[in-house]
VEXMIMI-549800 format. One line per 10 residues: number of its first residue (from 0); their letters; for each residue y, z, x of N, C-alpha, C. Coordinates in nm, 3 decimals. Layout:
BEGIN
NUM	a	Y/Z/X/Y/Z/X/Y/Z/X; ...
This chain:
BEGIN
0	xxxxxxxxxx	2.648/-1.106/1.265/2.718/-1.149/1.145/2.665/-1.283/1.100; 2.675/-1.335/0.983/2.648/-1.452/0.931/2.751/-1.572/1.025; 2.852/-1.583/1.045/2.892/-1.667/1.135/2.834/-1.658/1.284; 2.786/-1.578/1.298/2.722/-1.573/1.455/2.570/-1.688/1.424; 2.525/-1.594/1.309/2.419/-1.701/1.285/2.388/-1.832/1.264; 2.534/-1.874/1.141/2.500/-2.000/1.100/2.561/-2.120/1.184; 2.664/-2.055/1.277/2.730/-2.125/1.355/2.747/-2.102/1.485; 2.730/-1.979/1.544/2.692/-1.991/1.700/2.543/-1.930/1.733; 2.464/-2.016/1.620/2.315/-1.957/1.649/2.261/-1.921/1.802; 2.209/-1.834/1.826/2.185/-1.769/2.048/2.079/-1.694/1.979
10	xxxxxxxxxx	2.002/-1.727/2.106/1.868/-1.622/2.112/1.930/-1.480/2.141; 1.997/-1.442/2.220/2.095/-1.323/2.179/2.247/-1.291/2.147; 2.252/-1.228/2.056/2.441/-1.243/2.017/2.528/-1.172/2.140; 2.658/-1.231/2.146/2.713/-1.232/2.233/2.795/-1.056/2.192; 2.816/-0.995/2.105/2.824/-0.919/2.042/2.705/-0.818/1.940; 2.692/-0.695/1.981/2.628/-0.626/1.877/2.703/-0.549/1.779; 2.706/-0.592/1.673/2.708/-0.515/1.575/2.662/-0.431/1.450; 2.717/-0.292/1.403/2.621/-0.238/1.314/2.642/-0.206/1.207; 2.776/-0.301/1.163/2.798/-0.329/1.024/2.754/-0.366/0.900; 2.641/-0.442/0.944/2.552/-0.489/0.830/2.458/-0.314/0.829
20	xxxxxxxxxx	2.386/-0.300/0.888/2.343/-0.160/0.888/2.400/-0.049/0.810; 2.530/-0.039/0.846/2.614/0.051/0.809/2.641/0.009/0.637; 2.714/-0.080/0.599/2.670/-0.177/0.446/2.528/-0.131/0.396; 2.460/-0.138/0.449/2.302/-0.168/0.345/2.319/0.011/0.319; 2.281/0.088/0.438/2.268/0.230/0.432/2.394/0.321/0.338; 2.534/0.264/0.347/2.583/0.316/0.232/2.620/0.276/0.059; 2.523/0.139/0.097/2.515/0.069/-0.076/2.416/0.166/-0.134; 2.441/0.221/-0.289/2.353/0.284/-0.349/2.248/0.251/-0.421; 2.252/0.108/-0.433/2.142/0.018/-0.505/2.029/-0.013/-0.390; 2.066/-0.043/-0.267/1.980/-0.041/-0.151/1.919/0.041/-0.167
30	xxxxxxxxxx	1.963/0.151/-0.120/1.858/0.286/-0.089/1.794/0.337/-0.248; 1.853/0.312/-0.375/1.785/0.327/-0.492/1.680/0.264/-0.482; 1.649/0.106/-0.429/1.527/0.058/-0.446/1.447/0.119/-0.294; 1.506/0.145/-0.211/1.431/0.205/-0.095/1.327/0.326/-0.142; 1.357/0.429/-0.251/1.321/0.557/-0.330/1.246/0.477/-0.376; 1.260/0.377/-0.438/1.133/0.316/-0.567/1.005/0.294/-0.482; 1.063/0.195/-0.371/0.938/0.153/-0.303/0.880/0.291/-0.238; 0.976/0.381/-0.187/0.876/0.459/-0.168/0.787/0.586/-0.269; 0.824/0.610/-0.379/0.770/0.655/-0.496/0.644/0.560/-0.539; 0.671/0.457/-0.553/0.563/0.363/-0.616/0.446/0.369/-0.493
40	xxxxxxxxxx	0.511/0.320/-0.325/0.404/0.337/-0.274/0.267/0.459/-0.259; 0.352/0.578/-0.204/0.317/0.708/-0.225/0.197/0.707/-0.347; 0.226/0.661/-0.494/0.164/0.726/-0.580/0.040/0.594/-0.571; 0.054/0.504/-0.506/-0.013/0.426/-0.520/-0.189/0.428/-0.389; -0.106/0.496/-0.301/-0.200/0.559/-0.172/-0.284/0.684/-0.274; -0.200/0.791/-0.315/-0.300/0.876/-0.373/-0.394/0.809/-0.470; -0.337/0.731/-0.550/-0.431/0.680/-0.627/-0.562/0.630/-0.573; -0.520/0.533/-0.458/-0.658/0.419/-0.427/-0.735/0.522/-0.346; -0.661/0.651/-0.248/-0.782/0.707/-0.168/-0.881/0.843/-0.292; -0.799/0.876/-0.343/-0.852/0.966/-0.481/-0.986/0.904/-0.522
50	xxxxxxxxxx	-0.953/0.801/-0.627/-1.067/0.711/-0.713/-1.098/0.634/-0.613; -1.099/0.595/-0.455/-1.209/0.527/-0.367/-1.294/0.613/-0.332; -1.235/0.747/-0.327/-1.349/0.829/-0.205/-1.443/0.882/-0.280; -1.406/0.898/-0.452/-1.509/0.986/-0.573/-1.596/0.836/-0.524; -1.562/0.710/-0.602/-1.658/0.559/-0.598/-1.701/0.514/-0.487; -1.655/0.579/-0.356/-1.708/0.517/-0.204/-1.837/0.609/-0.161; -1.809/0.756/-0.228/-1.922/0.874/-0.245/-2.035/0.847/-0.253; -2.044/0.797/-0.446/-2.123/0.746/-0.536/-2.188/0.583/-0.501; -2.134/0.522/-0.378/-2.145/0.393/-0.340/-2.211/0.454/-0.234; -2.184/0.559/-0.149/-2.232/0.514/-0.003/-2.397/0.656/0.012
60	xxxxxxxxxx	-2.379/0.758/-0.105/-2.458/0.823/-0.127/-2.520/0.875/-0.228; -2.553/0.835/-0.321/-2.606/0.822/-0.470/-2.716/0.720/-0.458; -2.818/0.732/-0.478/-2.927/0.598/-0.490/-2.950/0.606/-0.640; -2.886/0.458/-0.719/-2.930/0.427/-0.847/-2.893/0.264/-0.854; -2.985/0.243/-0.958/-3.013/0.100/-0.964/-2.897/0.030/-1.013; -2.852/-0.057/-0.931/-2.784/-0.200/-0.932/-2.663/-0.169/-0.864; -2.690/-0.027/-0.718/-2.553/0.002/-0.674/-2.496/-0.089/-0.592; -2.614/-0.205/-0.499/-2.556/-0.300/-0.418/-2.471/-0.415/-0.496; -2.512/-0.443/-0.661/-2.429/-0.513/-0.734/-2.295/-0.448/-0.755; -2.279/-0.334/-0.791/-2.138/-0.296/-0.810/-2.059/-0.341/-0.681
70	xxxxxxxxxx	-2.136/-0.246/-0.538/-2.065/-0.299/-0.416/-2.000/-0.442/-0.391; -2.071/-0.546/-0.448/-2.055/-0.688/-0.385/-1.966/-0.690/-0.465; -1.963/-0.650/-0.659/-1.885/-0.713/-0.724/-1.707/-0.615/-0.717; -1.714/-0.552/-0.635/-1.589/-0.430/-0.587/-1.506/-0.534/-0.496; -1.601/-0.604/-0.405/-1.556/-0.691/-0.267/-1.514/-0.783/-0.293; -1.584/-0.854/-0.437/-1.584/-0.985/-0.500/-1.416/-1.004/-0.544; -1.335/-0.862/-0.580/-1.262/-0.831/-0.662/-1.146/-0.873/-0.582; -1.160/-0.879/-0.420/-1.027/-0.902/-0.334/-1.011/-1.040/-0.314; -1.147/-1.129/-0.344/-1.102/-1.277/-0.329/-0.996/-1.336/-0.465; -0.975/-1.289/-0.571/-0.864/-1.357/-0.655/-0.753/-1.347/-0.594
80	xxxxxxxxxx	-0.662/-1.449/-0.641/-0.534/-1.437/-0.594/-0.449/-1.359/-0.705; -0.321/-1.294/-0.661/-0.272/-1.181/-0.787/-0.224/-1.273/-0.856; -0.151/-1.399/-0.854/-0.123/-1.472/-0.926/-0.246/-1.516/-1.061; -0.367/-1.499/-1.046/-0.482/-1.549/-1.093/-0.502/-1.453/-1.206; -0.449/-1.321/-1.224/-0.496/-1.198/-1.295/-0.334/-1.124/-1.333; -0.251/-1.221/-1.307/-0.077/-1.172/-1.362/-0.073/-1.170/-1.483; -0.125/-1.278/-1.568/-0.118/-1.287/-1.694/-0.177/-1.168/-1.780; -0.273/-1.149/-1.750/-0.352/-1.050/-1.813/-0.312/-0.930/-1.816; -0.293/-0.906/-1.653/-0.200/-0.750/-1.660/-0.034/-0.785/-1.709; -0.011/-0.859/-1.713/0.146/-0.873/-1.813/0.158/-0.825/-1.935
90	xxxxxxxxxx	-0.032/-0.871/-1.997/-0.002/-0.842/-2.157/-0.047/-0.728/-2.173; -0.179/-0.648/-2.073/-0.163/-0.503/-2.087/-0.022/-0.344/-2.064; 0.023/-0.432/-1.932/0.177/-0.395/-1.941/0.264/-0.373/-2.047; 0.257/-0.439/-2.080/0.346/-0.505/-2.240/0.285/-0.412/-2.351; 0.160/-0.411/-2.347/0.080/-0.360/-2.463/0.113/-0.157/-2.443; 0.138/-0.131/-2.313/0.111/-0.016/-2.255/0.267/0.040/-2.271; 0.363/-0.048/-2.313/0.499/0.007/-2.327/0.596/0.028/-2.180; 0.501/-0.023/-2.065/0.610/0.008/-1.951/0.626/-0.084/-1.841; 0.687/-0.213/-1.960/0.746/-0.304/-1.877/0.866/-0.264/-1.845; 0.921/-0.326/-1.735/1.041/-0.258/-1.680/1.067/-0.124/-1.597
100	xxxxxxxxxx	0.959/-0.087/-1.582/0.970/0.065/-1.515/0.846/0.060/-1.375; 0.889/0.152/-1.293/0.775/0.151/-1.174/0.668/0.211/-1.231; 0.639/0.250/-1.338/0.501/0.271/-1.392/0.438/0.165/-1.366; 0.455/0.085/-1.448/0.405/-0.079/-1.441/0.332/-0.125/-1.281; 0.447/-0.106/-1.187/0.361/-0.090/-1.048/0.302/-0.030/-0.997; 0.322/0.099/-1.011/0.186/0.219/-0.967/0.069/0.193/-1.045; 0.081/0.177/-1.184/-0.075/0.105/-1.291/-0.114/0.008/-1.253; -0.040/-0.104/-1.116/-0.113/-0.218/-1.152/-0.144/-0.251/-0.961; -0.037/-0.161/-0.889/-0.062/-0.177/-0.765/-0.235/-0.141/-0.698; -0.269/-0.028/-0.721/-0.438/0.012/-0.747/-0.494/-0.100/-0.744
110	xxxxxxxxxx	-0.518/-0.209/-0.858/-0.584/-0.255/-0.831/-0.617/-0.392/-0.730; -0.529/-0.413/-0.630/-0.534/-0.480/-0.510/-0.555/-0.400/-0.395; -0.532/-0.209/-0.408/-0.571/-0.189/-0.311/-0.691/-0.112/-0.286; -0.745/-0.099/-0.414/-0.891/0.014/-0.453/-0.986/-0.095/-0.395; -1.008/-0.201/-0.396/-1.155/-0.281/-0.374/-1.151/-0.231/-0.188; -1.052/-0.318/-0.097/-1.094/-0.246/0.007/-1.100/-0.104/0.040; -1.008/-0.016/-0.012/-0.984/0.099/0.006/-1.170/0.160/0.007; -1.236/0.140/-0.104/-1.385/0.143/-0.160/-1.505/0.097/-0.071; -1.484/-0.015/-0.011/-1.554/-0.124/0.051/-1.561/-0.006/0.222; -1.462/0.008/0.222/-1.402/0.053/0.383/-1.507/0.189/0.391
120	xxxxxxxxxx	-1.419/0.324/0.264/-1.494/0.393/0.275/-1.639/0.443/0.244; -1.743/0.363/0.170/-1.865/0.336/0.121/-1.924/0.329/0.296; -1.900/0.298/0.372/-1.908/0.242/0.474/-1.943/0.356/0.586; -1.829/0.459/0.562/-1.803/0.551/0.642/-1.901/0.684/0.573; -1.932/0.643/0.433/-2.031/0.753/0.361/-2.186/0.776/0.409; -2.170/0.630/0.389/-2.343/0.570/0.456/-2.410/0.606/0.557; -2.231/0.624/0.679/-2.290/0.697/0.836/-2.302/0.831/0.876; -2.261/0.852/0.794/-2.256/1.046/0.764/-2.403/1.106/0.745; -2.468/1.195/0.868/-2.585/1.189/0.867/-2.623/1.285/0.710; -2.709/1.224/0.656/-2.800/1.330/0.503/-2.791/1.516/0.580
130	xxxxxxxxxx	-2.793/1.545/0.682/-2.847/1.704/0.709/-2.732/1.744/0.665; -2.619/1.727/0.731/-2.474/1.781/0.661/-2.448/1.791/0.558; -2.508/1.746/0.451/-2.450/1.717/0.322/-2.623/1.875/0.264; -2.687/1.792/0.320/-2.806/1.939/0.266/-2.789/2.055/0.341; -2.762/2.090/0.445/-2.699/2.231/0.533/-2.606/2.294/0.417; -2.508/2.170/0.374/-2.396/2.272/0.320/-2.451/2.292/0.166; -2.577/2.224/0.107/-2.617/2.238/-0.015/-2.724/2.401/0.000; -2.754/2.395/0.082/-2.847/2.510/0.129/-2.782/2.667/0.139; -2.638/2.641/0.212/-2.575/2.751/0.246/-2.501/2.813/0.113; -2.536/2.709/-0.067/-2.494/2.769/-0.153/-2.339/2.689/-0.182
140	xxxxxxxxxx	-2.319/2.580/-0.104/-2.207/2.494/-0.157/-2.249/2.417/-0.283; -2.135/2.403/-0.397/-2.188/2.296/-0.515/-2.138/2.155/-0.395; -2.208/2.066/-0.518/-2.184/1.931/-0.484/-2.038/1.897/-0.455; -1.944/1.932/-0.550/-1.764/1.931/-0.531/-1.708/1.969/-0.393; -1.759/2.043/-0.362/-1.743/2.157/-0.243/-1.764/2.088/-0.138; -1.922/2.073/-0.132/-2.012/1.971/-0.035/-1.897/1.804/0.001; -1.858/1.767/-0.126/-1.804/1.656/-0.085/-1.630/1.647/-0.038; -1.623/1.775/-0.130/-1.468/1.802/-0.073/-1.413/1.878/0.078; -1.487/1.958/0.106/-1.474/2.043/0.251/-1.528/1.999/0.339; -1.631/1.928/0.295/-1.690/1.876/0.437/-1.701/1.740/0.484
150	xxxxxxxxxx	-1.705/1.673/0.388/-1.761/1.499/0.420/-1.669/1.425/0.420; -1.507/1.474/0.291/-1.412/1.398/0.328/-1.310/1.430/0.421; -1.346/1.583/0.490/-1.265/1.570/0.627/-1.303/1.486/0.734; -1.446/1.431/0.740/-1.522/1.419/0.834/-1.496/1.250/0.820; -1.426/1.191/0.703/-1.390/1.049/0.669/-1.229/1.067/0.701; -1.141/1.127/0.764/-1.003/1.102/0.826/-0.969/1.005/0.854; -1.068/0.941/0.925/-0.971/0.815/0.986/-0.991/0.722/0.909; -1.125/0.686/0.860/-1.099/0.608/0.724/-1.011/0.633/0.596; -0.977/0.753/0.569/-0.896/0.809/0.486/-0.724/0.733/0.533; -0.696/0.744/0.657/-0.581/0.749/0.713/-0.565/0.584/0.729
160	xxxxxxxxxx	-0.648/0.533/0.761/-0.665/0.348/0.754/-0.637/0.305/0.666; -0.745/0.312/0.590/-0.696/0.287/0.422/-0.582/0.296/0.377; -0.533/0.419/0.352/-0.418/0.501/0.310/-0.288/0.442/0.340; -0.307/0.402/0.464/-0.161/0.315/0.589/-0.180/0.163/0.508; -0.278/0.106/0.558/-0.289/-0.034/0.471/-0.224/-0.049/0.307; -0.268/0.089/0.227/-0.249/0.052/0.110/-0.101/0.059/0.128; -0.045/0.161/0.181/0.094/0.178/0.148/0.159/0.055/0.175; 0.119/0.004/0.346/0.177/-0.136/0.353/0.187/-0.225/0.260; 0.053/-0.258/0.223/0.051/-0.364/0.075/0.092/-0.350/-0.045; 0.157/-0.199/-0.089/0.264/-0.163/-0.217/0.440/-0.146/-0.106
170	xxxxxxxxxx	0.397/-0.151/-0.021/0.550/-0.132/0.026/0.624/-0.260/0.006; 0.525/-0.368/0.075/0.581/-0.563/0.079/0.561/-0.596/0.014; 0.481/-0.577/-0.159/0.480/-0.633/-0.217/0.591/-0.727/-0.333; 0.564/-0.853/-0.355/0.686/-0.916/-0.458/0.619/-0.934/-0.576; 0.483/-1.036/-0.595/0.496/-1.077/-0.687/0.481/-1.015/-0.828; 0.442/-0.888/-0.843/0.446/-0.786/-0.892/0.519/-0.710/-0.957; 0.598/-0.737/-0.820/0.766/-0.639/-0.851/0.900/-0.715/-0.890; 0.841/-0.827/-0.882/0.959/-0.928/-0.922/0.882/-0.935/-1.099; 0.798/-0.957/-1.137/0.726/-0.968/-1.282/0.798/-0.837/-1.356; 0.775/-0.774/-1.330/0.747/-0.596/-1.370/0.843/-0.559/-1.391
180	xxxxxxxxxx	0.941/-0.599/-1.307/1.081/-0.536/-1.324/1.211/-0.603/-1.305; 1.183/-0.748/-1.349/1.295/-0.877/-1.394/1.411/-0.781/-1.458; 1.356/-0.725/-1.520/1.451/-0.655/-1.704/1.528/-0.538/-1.633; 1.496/-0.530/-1.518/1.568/-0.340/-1.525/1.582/-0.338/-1.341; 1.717/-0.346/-1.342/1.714/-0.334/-1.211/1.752/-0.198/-1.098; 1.746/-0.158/-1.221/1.702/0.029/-1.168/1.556/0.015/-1.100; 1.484/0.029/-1.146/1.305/0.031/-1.143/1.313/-0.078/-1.032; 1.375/-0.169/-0.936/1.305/-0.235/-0.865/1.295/-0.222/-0.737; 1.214/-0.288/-0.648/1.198/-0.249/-0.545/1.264/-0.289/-0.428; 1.242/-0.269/-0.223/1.268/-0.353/-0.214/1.285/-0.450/-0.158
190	xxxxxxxxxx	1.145/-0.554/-0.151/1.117/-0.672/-0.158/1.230/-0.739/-0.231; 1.232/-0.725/-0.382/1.269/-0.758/-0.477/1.383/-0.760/-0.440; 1.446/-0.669/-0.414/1.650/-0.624/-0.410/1.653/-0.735/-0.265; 1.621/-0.761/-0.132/1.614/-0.829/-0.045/1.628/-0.956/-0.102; 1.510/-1.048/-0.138/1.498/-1.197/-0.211/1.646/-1.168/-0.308; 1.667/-1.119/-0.353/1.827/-1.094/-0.468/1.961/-1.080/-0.410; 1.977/-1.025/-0.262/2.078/-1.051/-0.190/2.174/-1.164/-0.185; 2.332/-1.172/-0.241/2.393/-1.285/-0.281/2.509/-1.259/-0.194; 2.524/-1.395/-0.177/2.644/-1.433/-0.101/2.789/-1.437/-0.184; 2.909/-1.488/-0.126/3.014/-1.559/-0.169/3.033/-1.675/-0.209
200	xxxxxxxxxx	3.011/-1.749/-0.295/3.051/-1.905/-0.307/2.853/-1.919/-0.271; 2.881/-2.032/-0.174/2.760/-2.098/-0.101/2.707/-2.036/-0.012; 2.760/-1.870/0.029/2.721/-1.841/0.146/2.574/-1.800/0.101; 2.511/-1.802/0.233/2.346/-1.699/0.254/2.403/-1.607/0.344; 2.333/-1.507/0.281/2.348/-1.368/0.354/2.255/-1.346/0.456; 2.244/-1.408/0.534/2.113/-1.418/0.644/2.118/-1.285/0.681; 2.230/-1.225/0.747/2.241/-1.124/0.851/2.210/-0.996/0.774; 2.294/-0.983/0.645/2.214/-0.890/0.569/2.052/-0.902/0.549; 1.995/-1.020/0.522/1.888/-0.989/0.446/1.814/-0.913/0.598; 1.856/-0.998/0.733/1.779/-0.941/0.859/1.800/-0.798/0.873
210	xxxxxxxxxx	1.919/-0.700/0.890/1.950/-0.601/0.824/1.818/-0.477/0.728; 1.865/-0.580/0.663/1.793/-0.484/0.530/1.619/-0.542/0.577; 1.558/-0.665/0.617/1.434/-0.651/0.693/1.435/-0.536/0.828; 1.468/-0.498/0.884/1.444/-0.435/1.001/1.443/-0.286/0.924; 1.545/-0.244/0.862/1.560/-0.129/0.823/1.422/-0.095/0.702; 1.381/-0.171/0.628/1.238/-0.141/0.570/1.119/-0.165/0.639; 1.127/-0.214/0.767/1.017/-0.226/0.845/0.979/-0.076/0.913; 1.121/-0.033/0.964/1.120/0.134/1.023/1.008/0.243/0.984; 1.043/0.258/0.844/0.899/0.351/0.764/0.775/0.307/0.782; 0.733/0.225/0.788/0.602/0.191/0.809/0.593/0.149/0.970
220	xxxxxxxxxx	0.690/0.124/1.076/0.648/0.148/1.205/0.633/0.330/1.200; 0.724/0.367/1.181/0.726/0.527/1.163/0.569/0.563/1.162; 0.536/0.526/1.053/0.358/0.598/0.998/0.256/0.533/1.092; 0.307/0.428/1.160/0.217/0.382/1.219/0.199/0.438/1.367; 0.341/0.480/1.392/0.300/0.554/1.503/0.250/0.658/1.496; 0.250/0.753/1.426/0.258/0.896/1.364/0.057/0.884/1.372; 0.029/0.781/1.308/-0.105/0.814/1.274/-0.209/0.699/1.341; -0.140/0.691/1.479/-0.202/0.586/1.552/-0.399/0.621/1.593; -0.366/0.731/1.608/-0.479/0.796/1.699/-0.569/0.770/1.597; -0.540/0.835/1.471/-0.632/0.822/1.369/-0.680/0.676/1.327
230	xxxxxxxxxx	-0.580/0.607/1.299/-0.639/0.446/1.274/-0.722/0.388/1.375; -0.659/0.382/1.519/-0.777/0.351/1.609/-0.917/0.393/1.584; -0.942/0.540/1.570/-1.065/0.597/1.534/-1.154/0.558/1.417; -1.027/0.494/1.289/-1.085/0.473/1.161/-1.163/0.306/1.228; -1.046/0.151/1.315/-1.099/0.087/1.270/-1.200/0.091/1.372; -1.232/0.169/1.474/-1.352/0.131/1.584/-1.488/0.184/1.502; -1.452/0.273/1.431/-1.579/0.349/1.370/-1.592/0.270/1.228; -1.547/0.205/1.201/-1.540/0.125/1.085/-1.648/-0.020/1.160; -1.590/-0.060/1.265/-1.638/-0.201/1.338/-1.820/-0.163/1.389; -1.827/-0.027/1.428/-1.922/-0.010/1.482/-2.055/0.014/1.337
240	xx	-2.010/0.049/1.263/-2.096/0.070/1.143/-2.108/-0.050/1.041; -2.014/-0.171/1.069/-2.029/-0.286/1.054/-2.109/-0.403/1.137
């Protein structure tokens, strides 16, 4: 409870309770933004592994001139800070009609997580020996085929790395989701609904906000266990081709 905290602060409470738990899980605005974050994340994973793996393809097996420039300037793209490029996507937002809505974040989440998503798998294209890709051109596969049945099963764990990362980085994200969706507090997420947690009078809701942190941490320990085997595989084979 908040009095346990603010006033008999203990490395462990002398009492457990699962009231705050029980509160967050039957508030409907909680779990409304719990759906957002996970809608927005979701569409935001298909997005970056979709348009990385066509551009990580064309990056890691296509030879045409000035492909190591695109590469660097893809990589170049993760050193801004989002604060540095808010403005700009504010006024395309704006211009695009869907401020206020998780559109706004699925259109704009992509682009913080496509540069590595790209970078990662370009990587994993490169090591993929040439015979596989001509075996299956030989046996009468088109190119679609060739890259869809065979090369991006054979990229899983980079697929599954990526994929986990991105979701993480649309799951925690604020500054974004606090911009995007000030106006409408349907559409928000929740990062957002957490930082917005209000007390009585002067109180801080510590115990809730800890609460409502543990309980959005769950889903993404969840995936992480779920797809452990695979990430290990993605980042050792990722390190070794680096």
């Amino acid at each position: 409870t908040n009095a346990q905290v603010l006033v008999e602060a203990r490395y462990l409470p002398e009492e457990f309770r699962l009231d705050n738990y029980q509160n967050l899980l039957s508030d409907n605005d909680f779990m409304r933004t719990m759906r957002n974050s996970a809608v927005v994340a979701t569409v935001t994973v298909f997005l970056s592994l979709v348009v990385g793996s066509f551009a990580a393809y064309a990056l890691g097996r296509v030879r045409f001139r000035g492909r190591m420039v695109v590469l660097y300037t893809v990589l170049a793209m993760t050193m801004f800070p989002q604060i540095s490029i808010l403005s700009g996507l504010f006024a395309i937002v704006n211009d695009l009609d869907i401020y206020g809505s998780t559109a706004a974040l699925m259109f704009t989440y992509p682009i913080f997580t496509l540069p590595f998503t790209v970078w990662v798998l370009t990587s994993f294209f490169q090591g993929l020996p040439g015979e596989i890709e001509q075996a299956a051109l030989v046996d009468g596969a088109t190119p679609f085929q060739t890259f869809w049945r065979i090369l991006v099963p054979l990229t899983a764990p980079a697929l599954v790395t990526t994929g986990l990362l991105a979701f993480i980085s649309a799951w925690n994200e604020y500054l974004f989701a606090l911009t995007f969706t000030l106006v409408s507090k349907a559409s928000q997420t929740v990062p957002v609904a957490i930082a917005n947690f209000g007390g009585y009078g002067f109180e801080v809701p510590i115990a809730d906000r800890i609460a409502a942190t543990v309980v959005v941490t769950v889903p993404v320990l969840v995936l992480v266990l779920i797809f452990q085997r695979r990430i290990i595989e993605g980042l050792t084979a990722g390190a070794v081709k680096g």
